[in-house]
N, C-alpha and C positions, 0 to 999 in steps of 0.2 A: 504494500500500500504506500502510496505516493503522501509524504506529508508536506506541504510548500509552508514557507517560511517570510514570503515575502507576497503582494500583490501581483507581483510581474511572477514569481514562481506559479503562481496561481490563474493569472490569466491565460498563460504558455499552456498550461495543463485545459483549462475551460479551452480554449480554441485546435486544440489537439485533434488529427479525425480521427476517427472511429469514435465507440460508445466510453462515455468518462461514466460513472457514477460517483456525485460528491456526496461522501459521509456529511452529514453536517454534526458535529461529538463537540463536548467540554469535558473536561477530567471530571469535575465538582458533577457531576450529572450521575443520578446512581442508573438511570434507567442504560446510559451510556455504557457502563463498568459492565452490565448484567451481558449486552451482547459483544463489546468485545473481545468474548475468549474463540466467540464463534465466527468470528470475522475472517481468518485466514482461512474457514474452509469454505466459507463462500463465494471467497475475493477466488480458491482453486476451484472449486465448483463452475466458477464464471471465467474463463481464460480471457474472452473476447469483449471484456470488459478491464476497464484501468479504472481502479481505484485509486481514491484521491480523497485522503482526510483533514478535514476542515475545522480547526475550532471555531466554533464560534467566537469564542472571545476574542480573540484576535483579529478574526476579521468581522467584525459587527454589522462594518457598512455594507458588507455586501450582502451579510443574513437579512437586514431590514430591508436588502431593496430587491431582494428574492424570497420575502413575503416568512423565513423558517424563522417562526415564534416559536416552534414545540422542538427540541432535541432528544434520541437523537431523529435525525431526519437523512432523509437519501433526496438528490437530485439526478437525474439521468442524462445525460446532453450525446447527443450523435454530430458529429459536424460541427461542436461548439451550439448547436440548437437544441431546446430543451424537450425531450418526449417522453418524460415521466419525471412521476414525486411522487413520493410516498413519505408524505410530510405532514405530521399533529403532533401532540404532547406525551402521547401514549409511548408504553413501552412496546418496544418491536422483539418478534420472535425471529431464531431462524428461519422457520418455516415461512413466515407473512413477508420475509425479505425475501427469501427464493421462489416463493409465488409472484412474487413483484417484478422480481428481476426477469423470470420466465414470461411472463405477461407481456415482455418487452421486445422480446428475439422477433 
């Protein structure tokens, strides 16, 4: 999983082609802690897909101008264009992320 560090690390990655999926995670988030032990078998489950972990905190302004109030939250982008979110407050399972992911192929 890709973590960027900077704006322009992050933008490179959003405009990227092929399918990006942006985690949107904070550390302080317990719903966050619950799915990351399961994240690496997803991110292998999904080859043709790049992950890309996002704290919110860090980047704030782009959570509020891409609407993610609830963490954690997934965006999808193919071509740097957005074709899925599976974005609320709720806690995500493995299952409801690789049903989502699948929804998407």
């Amino acid at each position: 999983m890709k973590t960027p560090k900077t704006y322009e690390e992050l933008a490179a990655l959003v405009e990227a082609p092929g399918k990006t999926v942006l985690f949107f995670t904070a550390d302080w988030c317990p719903d966050c802690q619950f799915i990351y032990p399961v994240m690496p078998t997803i991110e292998a489950e999904h080859p043709d897909f790049t992950f890309v972990r996002v704290d919110r905190d860090d980047f704030m302004d782009l959570a509020q101008k891409w609407n993610i109030f609830g963490i954690p939250s997934f965006v999808v982008l193919k071509d740097g264009q957005e074709i899925g979110r599976f974005v609320d407050k709720n806690r995500k399972t493995k299952a409801e992320i690789t049903n989502f992911l699948q929804n998407l192929k």
